[in-house]
C-alpha positions as CSV (number, residue, x, y, z in Angstrom):
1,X,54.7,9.2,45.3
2,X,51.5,10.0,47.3
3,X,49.9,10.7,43.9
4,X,50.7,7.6,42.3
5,X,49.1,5.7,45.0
6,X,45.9,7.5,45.2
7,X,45.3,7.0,41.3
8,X,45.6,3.3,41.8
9,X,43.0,3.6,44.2
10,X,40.6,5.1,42.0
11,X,41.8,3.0,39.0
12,X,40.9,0.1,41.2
13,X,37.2,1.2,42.4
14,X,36.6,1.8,38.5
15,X,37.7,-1.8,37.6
16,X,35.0,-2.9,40.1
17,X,32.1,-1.0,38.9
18,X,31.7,-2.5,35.2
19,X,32.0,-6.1,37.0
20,X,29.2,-5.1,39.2
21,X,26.9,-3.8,36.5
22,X,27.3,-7.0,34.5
23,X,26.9,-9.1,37.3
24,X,23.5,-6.9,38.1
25,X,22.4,-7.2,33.9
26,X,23.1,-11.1,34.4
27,X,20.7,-11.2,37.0
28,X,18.0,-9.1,35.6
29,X,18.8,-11.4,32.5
30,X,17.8,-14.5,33.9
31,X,14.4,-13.6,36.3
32,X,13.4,-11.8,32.6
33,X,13.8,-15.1,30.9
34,X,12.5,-17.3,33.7
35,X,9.7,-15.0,33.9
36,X,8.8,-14.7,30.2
37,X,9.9,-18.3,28.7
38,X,8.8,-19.8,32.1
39,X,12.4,-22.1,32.3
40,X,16.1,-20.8,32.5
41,X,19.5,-23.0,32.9
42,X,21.8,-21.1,34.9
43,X,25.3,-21.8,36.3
44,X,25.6,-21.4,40.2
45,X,28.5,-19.7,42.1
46,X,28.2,-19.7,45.2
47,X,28.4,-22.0,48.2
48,X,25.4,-21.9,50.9
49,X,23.5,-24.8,48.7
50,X,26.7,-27.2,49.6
51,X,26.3,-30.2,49.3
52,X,23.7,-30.6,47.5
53,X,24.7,-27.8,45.1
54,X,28.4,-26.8,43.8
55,X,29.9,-24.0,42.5
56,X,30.0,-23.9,38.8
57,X,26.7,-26.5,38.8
58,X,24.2,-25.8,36.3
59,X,20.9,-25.7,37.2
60,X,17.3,-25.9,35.1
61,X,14.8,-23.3,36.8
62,X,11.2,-24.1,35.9
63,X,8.6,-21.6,36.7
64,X,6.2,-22.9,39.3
65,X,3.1,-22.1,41.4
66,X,3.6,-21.9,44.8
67,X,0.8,-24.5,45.7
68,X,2.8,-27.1,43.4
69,X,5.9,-26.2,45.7
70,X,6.8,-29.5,48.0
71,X,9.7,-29.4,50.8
72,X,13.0,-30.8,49.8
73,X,12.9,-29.1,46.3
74,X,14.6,-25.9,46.0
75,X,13.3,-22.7,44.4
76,X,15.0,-19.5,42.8
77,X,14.2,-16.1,44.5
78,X,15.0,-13.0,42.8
79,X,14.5,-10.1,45.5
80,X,16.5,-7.1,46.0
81,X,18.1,-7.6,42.7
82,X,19.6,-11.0,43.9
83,X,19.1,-14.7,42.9
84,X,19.3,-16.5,45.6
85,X,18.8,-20.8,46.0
86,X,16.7,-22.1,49.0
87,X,15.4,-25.7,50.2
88,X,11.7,-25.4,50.5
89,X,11.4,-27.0,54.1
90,X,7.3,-26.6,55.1
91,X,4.6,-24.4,53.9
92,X,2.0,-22.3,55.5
93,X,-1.7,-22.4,55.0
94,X,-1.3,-18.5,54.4
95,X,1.5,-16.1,54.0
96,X,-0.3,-13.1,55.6
């Protein structure tokens, strides 16, 4: 019995890799296209954007100069191999 239970373990942390790699070619998808093509649309999952975003929204990404960038509007950040929403809420003279 031991046995059994250990190969479902394993079974289970395999199931999770090809998820993660997807999830990972996704994102590389999309800052490659916003990057190249300059605009993406891209359905949103998660939930630290609420209200103003929802889960399963779909939002247009335009690519953008940082001096054009105004508080309120929010901005897609690819870093760390992540996409990640934020609210622009002030800008610095400088960034150094």
């Amino acid at each position: 019995m031991p046995r059994q239970q250990e190969n479902l373990l394993i079974a289970s942390s395999v199931m999770d890799a090809p998820t993660d790699l997807r999830d990972a070619v996704k994102r590389n998808l999309v800052a490659d296209l916003a990057r190249s093509f300059g605009r993406v649309r891209l359905r949103v999952n998660g939930t630290s954007m609420l209200p103003s975003i929802w889960p399963g929204d779909i939002l247009t990404v335009n690519q953008c100069n940082a001096a054009d960038l105004i508080p309120g509007r929010i901005v897609l950040c690819y870093r760390n191999r992540a996409l990640v929403a934020h609210r622009v809420v002030g800008k610095r003279a400088t960034f150094w």
